[in-house]
Structures are given as C-alpha cells and as structure tokens.
N, C-alpha and C positions, 0 to 999 in steps of 0.2 A: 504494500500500500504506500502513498506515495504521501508527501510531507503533508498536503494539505487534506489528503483525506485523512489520516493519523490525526490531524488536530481535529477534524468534526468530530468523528469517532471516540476521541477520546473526554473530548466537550460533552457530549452526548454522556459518555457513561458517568464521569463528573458530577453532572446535574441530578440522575438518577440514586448515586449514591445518599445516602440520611448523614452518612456522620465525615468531618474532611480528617484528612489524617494530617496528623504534624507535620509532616514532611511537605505536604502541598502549600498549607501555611507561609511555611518559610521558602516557596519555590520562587524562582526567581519569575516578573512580570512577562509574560508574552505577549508578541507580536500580533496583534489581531486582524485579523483579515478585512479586506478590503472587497468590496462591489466586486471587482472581477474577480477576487478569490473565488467569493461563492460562488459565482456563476462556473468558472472552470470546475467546481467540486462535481454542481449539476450534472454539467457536463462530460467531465468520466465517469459519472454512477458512483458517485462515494456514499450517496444515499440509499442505503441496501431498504431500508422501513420508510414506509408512509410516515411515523413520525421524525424520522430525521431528515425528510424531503422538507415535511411541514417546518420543522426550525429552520434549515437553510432560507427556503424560503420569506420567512415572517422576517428572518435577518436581512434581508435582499430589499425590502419592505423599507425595516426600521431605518439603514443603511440610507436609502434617497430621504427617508426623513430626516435624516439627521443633516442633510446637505440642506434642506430646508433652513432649520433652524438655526443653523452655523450662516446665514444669508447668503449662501452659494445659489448656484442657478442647479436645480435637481437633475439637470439629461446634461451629459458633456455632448452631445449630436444627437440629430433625430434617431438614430438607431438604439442609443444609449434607452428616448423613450420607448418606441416601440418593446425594448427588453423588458424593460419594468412593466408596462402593459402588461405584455405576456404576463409575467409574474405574478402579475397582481391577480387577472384572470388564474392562473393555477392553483394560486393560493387559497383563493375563495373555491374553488372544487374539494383543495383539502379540508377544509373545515368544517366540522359538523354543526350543523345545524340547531341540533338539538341541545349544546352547549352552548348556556345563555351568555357567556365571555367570548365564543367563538363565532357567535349569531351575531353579535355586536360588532366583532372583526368585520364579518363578512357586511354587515350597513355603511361600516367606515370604509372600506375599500371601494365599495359600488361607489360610495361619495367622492373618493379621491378621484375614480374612473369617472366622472360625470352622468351617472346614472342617478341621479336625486330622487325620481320615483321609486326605482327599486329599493335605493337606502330606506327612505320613507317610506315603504309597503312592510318590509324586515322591522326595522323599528315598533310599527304597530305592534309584531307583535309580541313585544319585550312589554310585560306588564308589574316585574318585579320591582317595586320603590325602592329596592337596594341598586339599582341601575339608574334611576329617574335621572339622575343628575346629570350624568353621561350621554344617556336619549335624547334629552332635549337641551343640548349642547348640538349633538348632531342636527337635531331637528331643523336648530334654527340655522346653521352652517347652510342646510339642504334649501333650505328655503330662501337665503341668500347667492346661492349657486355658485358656493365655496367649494371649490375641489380641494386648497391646501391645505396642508399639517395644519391642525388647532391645538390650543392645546386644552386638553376638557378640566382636571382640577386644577 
C-alpha cells in the first residue's frame, strides 16, 4: 500500500479505536493531506468500505470549505469545480438518509449545489428541536439563494 493510502487506512483505524495509547500522544505532528491527496487516494481504490469512501469524501467537502473561509477563491479552474461537483453528488448517494446528522449533510450539500428546493423538501422533514437551530439557518440560507459555506452556530 502506498504512502497515502497507509495514512487513510491508518486514520480510519485511529478514529475507531476508544482509548489512544501513549505513544500516539507523544507522536510527532503529520502532514495532512491536501484536495489532491484525496482525490489521488479515490483514485487508486485506497477506499476498500463505503465508510472510508464516505470520510475521504466528506474530507474533499470540508477541504473546499475551508478555502472558503480562509477567503480563497474554492475551484483553482473550472475543472477543479466540476471535481467537487462530482463529489458533492457522490457524497450525498453515501449518506443515509435515515440518519438525522447525515439527512442534514445531504440538505446542506443540495444547498451548496444550488438545489434550494431539494435542501428545502429534506429539511421538512427534520422535525427534531434538537436540530431546529441548524434547519432554519439553512432554511433561510435557501431562501436567500446562498450556495456558500455558512457558518450555523
């Protein structure tokens, strides 16, 4: 396996783990990958599970977001959008539904994609007031015909 699939790979188990050991602790800071890293991971199948597709992914995601907030311009060229696109479309196929944190994912992507009715059709049907705050942050995003990064709390 090659260097940057060893780092998902081993990110992934990382995460899963309950307890860190001392030794990771005191490990020295890595190099964190970069927009193209993920996409090359994609790329060679370093993503054996739907859920380590779903991370890279949601990385790939947070990634242009964060070019947002840093006030950078989010696509280096049109094809840079088009990738995200994509992304963004794949991303919302992994996500379940029926997970009211992932249901929410998938209204804030349609938003980003410019799809405001969908986000607002999704939305409806999130009824949870432990959510409310977050809903109608989108809501009104949607209803301004804001595709960019917000930031909800």
């Amino acid at each position: 396996m090659n260097e940057i699939g060893s780092f998902f790979h081993e990110n992934f188990i990382k995460r899963r783990r309950s307890k860190i050991s001392p030794d990771w602790l005191n490990a020295d800071s890595a190099k964190f990958p970069e927009i193209e890293d993920y996409f090359k991971a994609l790329n060679e199948g370093v993503a054996l599970y739907k859920e380590q597709e779903l991370y890279i992914r949601k990385q790939i995601w947070w990634a242009y977001n964060d070019r947002i907030r840093e006030g950078k311009n989010p696509f280096v060229d049109a094809n840079d959008e088009i990738r995200w696109r994509e992304n963004c479309v794949k991303l919302m196929s992994l996500l379940d539904f029926n997970n009211i944190n992932q249901r929410l994912m998938i209204a804030e992507l349609k938003r980003n994609l410019g799809d405001f009715e969908g986000s607002l059709e999704i939305l409806q049907t999130i009824n949870d007031p432990r959510f409310e705050v977050m809903k109608n942050k989108i809501i009104q995003e949607c209803e301004k015909q804001n595709k960019r990064v917000i930031k909800i709390i």
